[in-house]
Each structure stands twice: as structure tokens, then as C-alpha cells.
C-alpha positions in Angstrom: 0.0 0.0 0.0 1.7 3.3 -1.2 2.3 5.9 1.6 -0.6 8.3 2.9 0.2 11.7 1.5 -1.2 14.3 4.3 -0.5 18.1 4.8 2.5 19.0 5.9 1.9 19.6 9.5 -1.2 17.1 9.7 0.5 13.9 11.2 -1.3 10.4 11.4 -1.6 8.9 14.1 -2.6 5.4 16.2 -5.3 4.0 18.1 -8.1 4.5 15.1 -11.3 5.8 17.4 -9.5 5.3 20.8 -7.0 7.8 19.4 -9.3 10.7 19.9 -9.8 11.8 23.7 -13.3 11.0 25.3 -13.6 7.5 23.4 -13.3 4.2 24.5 -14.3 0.7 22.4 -14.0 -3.0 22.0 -15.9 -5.7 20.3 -16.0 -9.1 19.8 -16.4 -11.4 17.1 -17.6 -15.3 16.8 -17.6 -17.0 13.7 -20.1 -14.3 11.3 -21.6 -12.6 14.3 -20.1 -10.3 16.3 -20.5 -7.1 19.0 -19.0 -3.5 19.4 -19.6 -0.5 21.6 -18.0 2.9 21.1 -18.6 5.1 24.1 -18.1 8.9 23.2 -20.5 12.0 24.0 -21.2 14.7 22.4 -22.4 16.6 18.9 -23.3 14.7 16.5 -24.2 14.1 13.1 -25.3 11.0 10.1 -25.2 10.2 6.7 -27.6 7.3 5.5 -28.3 5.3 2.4 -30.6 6.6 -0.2 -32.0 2.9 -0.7 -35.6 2.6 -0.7 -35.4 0.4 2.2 -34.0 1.9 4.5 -33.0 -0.9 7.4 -34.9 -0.4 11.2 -31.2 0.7 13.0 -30.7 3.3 10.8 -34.7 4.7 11.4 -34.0 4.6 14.9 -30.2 6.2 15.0 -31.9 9.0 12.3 -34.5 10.0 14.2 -32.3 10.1 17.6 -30.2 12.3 15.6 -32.6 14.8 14.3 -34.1 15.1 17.5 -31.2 15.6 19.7 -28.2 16.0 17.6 -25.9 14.2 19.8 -24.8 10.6 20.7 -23.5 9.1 23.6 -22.6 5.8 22.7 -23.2 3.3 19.9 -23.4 -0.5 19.4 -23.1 -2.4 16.3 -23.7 -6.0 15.4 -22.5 -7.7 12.1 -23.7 -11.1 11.1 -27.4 -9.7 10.6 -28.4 -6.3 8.9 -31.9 -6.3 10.3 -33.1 -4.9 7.2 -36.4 -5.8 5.8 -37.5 -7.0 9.2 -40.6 -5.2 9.1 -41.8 -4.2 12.4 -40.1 -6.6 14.5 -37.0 -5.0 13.1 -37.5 -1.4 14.5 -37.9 -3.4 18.0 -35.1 -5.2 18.3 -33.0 -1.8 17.2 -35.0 -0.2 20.2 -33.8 -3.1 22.3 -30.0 -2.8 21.4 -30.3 0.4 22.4 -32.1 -0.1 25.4 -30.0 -2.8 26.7 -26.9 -0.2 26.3 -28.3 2.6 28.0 -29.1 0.1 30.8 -25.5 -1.2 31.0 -23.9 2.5 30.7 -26.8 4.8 32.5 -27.3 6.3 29.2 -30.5 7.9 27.6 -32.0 5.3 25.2 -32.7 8.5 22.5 -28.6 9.1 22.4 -27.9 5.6 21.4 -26.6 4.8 17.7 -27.8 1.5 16.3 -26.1 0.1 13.5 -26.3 -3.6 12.1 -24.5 -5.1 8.8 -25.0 -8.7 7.5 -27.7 -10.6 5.9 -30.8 -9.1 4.9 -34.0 -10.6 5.8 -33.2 -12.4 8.8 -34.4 -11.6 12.2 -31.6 -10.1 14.5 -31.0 -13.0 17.4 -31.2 -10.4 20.5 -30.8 -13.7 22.8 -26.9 -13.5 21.6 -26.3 -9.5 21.7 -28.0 -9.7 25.8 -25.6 -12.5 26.7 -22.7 -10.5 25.1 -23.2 -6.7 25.9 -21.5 -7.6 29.3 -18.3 -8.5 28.0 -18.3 -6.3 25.3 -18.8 -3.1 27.9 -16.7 -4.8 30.1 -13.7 -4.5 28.1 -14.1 -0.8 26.9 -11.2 0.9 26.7 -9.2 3.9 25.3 -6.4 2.1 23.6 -5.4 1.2 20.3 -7.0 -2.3 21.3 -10.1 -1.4 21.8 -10.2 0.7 18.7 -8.9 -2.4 17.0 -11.3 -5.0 18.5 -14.3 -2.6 17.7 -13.2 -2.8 14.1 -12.8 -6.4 14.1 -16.3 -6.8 15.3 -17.8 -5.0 12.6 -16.2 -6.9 10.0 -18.7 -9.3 7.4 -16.4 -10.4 4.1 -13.8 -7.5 5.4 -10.5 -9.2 5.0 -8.7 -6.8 7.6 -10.3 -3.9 10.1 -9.8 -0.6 8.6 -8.8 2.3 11.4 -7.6 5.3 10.3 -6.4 8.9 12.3 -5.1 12.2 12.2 -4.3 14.8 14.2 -4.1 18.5 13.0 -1.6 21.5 13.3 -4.3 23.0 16.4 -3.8 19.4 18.3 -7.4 18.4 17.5 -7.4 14.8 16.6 -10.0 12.9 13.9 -10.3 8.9 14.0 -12.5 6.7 12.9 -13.1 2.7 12.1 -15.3 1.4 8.8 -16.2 -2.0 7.5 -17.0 -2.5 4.1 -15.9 -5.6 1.2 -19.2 -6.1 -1.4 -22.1 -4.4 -2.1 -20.3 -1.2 -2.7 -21.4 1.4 -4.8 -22.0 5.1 -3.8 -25.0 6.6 -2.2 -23.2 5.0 -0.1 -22.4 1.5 0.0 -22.4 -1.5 2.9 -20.4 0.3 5.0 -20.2 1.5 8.1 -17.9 4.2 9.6 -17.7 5.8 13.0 -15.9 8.3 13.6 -14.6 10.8 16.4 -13.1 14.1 16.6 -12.2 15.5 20.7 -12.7 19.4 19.0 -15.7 21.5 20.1 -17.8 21.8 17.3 -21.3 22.5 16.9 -24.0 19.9 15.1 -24.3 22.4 12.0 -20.3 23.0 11.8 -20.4 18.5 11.6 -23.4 18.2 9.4 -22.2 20.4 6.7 -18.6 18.8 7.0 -19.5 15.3 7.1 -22.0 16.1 4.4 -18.6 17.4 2.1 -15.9 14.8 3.5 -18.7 11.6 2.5 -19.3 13.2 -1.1 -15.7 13.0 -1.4 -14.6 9.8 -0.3 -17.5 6.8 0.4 -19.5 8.3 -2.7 -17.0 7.6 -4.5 -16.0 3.9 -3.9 -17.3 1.2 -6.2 -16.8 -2.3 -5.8 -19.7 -3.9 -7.8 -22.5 -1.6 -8.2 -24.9 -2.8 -5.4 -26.3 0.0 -2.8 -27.2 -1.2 0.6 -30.0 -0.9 2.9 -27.7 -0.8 6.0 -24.5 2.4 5.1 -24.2 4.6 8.0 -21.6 7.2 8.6 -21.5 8.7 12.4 -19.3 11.7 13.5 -19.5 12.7 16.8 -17.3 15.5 18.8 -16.3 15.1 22.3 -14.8 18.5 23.1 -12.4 16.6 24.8 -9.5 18.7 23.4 -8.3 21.2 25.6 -7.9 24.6 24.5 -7.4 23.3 20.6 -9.9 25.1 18.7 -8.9 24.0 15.0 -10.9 26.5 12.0 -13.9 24.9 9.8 -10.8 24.7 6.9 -8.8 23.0 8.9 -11.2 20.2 10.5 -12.6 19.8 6.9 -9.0 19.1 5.2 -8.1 16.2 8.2 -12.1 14.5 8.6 -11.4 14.3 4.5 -8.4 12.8 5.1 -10.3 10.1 7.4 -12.7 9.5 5.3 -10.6 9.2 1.8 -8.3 6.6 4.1 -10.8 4.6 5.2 -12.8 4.7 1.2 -9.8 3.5 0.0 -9.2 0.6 2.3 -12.6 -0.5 1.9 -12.3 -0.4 -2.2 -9.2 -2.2 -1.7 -10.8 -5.1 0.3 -13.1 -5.7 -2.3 -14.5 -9.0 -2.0 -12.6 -11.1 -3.8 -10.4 -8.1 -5.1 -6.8 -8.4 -6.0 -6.1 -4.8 -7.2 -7.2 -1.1 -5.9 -8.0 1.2 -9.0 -7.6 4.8 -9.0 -9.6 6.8 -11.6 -8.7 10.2 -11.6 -10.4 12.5 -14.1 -9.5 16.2 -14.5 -10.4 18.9 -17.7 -14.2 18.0 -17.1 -16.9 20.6 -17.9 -17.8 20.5 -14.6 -16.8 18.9 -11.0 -20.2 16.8 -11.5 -18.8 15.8 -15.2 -15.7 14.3 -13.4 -17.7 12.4 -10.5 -19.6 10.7 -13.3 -17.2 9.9 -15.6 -14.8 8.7 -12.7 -17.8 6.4 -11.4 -18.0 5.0 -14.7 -14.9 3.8 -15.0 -14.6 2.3 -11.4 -18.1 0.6 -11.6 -17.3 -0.8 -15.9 -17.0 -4.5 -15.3 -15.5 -4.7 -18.4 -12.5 -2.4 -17.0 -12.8 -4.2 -13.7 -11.8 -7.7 -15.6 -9.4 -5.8 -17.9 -7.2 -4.8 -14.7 -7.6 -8.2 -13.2 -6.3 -10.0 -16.4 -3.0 -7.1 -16.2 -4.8 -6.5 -19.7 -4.1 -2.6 -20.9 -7.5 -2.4 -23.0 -8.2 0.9 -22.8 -11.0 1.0 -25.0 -13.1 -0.4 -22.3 -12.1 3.6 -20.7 -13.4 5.2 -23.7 -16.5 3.1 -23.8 -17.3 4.0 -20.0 -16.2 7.9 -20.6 -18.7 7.7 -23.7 -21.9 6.3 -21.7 -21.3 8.4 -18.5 -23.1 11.1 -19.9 -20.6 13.5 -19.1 -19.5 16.1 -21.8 -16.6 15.3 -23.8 -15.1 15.7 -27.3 -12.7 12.8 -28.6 -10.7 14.7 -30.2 -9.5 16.2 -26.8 -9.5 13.6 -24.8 -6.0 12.2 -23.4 -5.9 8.8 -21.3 -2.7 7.5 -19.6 -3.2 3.9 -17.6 -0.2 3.0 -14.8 1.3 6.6 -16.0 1.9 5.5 -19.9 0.2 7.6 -22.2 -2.1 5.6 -24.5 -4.4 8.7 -25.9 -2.8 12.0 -26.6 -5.4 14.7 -27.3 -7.5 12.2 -29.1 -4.7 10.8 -31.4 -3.2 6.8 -30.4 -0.1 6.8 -28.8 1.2 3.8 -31.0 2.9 0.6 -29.8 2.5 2.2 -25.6 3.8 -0.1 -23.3 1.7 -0.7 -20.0 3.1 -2.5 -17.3 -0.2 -3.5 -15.2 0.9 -5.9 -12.6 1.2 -3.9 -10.0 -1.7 -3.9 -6.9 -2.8 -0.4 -7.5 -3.6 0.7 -11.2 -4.0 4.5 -12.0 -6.5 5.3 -14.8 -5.9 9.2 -15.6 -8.5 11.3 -18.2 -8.0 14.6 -19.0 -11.1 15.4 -20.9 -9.9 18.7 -22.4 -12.5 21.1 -22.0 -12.5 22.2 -18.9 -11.5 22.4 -14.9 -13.5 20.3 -12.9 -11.8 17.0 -11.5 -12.4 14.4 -9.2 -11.4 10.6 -8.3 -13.1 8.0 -7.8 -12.0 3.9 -6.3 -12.7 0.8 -7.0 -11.7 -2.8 -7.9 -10.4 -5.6 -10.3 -13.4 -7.6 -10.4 -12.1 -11.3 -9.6 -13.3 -15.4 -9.2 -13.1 -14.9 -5.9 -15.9 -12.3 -5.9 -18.7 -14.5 -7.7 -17.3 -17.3 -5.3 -17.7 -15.1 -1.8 -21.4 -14.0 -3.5 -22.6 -17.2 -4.9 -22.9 -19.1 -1.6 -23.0 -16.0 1.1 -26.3 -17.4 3.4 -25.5 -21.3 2.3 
């Protein structure tokens, strides 16, 4: 994995969530199933799938947040999305939330609820009551807990994915994610939690987390599929003494976070063998380069071409062309792993690619005007029909 490039005085940092002051964690995980808790007060705000059906944790955590705009803790369970659970459903999120606030002297209505797994199935509360006592047991505010809260989450994940900063003002930003298949933007099956100790009001997190998501899990592809379950929480503790970073600042390092952890999750695509980096610039528009970077990430055609180390970069064109974005071919210039193959719409003859590397760089300058933007994704591999033709069998 190539180096994280960050500002010059933001430094990264361990400890993922546990890294930022005021939050404590752990988790545990048996077989498919398992439990976290992430303890952490404060302002708070949520970004949710635009499926249709939405899953019950995600219509309790939305309406705790729009009423209160703050969280105090927030348990998640894997093994079992509780989506399409119907009535029953919305219960048993009430319940995860009750039987936290119960075990922490918390207010049920500033508990977050989050599930991931199988859809369809009913949550087993039985194994979440005669866990949440072991699980709350071992909170703590070490790089551990961070890591066995990430662990928990997991599904197909290959690896937890933690991921911090902390800024010039001494403010810190961490957060953990899970995420491997059904990953396409708006947002994806992911989850992400993440933590910041500066004072900051729901508003300043809202509009910020609003940005940082458009810029990072919205643009993460792995094969198309939008989930009923994607949930990103950022919460502030105002645990940070006397560190009072601006809104410019806290933007640049909670993009950071969220880029790191995107691009972890692309990477871990199920069954995936190669990260790909479209990066699109000399678009019309900055909405021109989202689409046309989507395109390329979500192509299966480009997907298998990368796989195979195959340099067939007509498959490009073909996804630049049905993107709907404007763009002339006469102007259009396309290097793959840094080798120029287009120049201005005229074949670079005879170009060399060398492809076998783990991260392949498609770049597209379309030519016509400024906007830019980069999206991730995935070769597209046996291993992913394999992981996705027997998932619940």
C-alpha cells in the first residue's frame, strides 16, 4: 500500500477511534456474528443510504439524531443487517439500544444502532444480551479497543480498517469502517464511526460530514450494489483542551479520514486483487468528473481488464462515452499505470503498459474544462462470484 500523503503539518496517528480523547471501544467477534460499543458523548451528526429500504437501525439512529443532535454511545452488530425485518425490526433496534443505555446509565434516545449482514433475517437479541457484558466490560481507550471494535464489525472485510489524524491546532480525527461487497456510492455497505475531541457544533459537523462523504465513500465502487444498511457517524467530544482547529482546517483532516478509510474498503473488495484509481480532470464541470470517474470504477468490463493485467483501454473510452458527461474525442488524453495511451484524441502507438502492479491509476483529461475528481474501485475477480454465490449457504 503506497504511503498516505497528508498536509505538511497534519501527522497520522494510532489508536483509530481510541485515538481521539473522550472515546473508549471494543468488540468481539464469533464466527459471522459479532458485537461492538463505542462510548463517546457529544455533537453529533449521520449520513444514511438513499436505498428505498432503509433498514430499522438506521430509522431509529436517524430519528435520535434529528431530534437531539448528539450521541453518547453506539453499538453495532454484524452477522445480521436487520433490514427488511418489518416491524419486528424497528424493535429489536429499540432493544439494542435499550439494553446499552441500561448497561452504561445512558439515555436510550442518544444511542446509535447500527447492524451489517444478511438481509431478511431476524436479529437474534438472545446472543447480543448475553454479550453486551463482556463487550462493555472491556471498553477501553487504547489502540485495542479501537482495533477489536473494528474487528467486530467486520462481514467479508479481509482486515479492520482504522484510520487517524491529528491536525496542526492538536485536534485529533479517527474513525473505524467495514466494508468488502455491495459497494457502490450513495453510499455502499459500510459502516464508519468516527470521532473528533474538537468543540464543534451539530451544524459546523453536518455540513462537514456532508462534504468529506461526497468526497470519499461516494466515490468507492466495488460492484454496483447499494445497501439498505450504510451509516456514517461523527460525533465530537470537546475533549481537546484549548485546541480550537478553524472549519478549513477540520474539513481538510475529517477528509483525510474518510478518503483513508474509502480506499481501504475499495481495496478489500471482495474477492479483489487490485485497488483502482480513476482520476479524471479537464471535465466541464466537477459533477462531469464524479460521473465519468464512477464509470470507469463501476465498468466490469475495466474491472476484468485490470484483473487479467490486460491494458485495454478502449473499455475507458467506452465508459467515458456512456457516463453522460460532456466530452469531445478529439480532446480527450488517457494514460493507464502513467503510460500515455491517448494524446489529445490521437493513439499513442505501440505504448507499453506494465499493469501488474496492486494499484492501477487510470488518468483522463477530458480537455474542456476544470473540474476533476477521483473515484476507487476494484479488479473484479473469481473470488468475488465465489464469496457471493454461496453467502447465506
Amino acid at each position: 500500500m503506497k504511503p498516505v500523503k497528508l498536509m505538511k503539518t497534519m501527522k497520522r496517528v494510532n489508536g483509530g477511534v481510541c485515538a481521539v480523547r473522550g472515546v473508549r471501544a471494543y468488540g468481539i467477534k464469533e464466527g459471522k456474528d459479532g458485537l461492538a460499543v463505542i462510548t463517546g458523548s457529544g455533537e453529533s451528526a449521520g449520513v444514511f443510504t438513499k436505498n428505498s429500504f432503509i433498514a430499522a437501525p438506521l430509522v431509529f439512529t436517524g430519528s435520535n439524531l434529528r431530534e437531539n443532535h448528539r450521541l453518547d454511545s453506539v453499538i453495532v452488530n454484524s452477522g445480521c443487517a436487520n433490514a427488511f425485518t418489518l416491524e419486528r425490526g424497528l424493535d429489536d433496534a429499540k432493544s439494542m439500544a435499550e439494553l446499552l443505555s441500561g448497561r452504561l446509565n445512558l439515555n436510550r434516545d442518544a444511542i446509535g444502532v447500527a447492524s451489517t449482514g444478511v438481509v431478511g433475517v431476524a436479529l437474534d437479541l438472545d446472543w447480543i444480551t448475553d454479550r453486551i457484558d463482556s463487550v462493555v466490560a472491556g471498553l477501553s481507550d487504547t489502540p485495542a479497543g479501537s482495533g477489536a471494535a473494528a474487528r467486530a464489525i467486520m462481514t467479508t472485510d479481509t482486515y479492520p480498517k482504522e484510520f487517524a489524524v491529528e491536525l496542526p491546532s492538536g485536534v485529533r480525527i479517527g474513525g473505524i469502517a467495514k466494508g468488502s461487497g455491495m459497494i457502490a456510492p450513495d453510499m455502499a455497505t459500510m459502516l464508519a464511526f468516527i470521532y473528533t475531541d474538537a468543540d464543534l457544533p451539530h451544524e459546523t459537523l453536518d455540513s462537514c460530514l456532508k462534504q468529506a462523504v461526497n468526497r470519499s465513500f461516494n466515490m468507492i465502487v466495488v460492484d454496483g450494489d447499494t445497501s439498505t444498511n450504510d451509516m456514517v457517524l461523527l460525533t465530537a467530544t470537546a475533549a481537546a483542551d484549548e485546541c480550537e482547529p478553524d472549519e478549513e482546517e477540520f474539513q481538510e483532516g475529517l477528509n483525510c479520514v474518510c478518503t483513508e478509510l474509502a480506499k481501504m474498503i475499495a481495496r478489500d473488495g471482495e474477492g479483489a486483487e487490485k485497488l483502482i484509481v480513476a482520476k479524471v480532470t479537464g471535465a466541464e464541470t466537477e459533477a462531469d468528473a464524479e460521473v465519468v470517474a464512477k464509470a470507469i470504477v463501476t465498468s466490469p468490463l475495466v474491472k476484468t481488464a485490470v484483473h487479467g493485467c490486460d491494458p485495454n483501454w478502449g473499455r475507458v473510452i467506452v465508459a467515458i462515452g456512456y457516463s453522460g458527461a460532456a466530452a469531445d474525442k478529439n480532446r480527450i488524453s488517457l494514460a493507464l499505470c502513467e503510460t500515455t495511451v491517448v494524446d489529445c484524441g490521437t493513439v499513442v502507438d505501440r505504448a507499453l503498459v506494465d499493469m501488474s502492479g496492486e494499484e492501477i491509476e487510470i488518468a483522463v483529461d477530458l480537455g474542456i474544462g476544470s473540474g476533476e475528481a477521483t473515484a476507487w474501485g476494484c479488479d473484479l475477480t473469481c473470488g468475488y462470484v465465489q464469496i457471493n454465490a454461496d453467502y447465506t449457504s
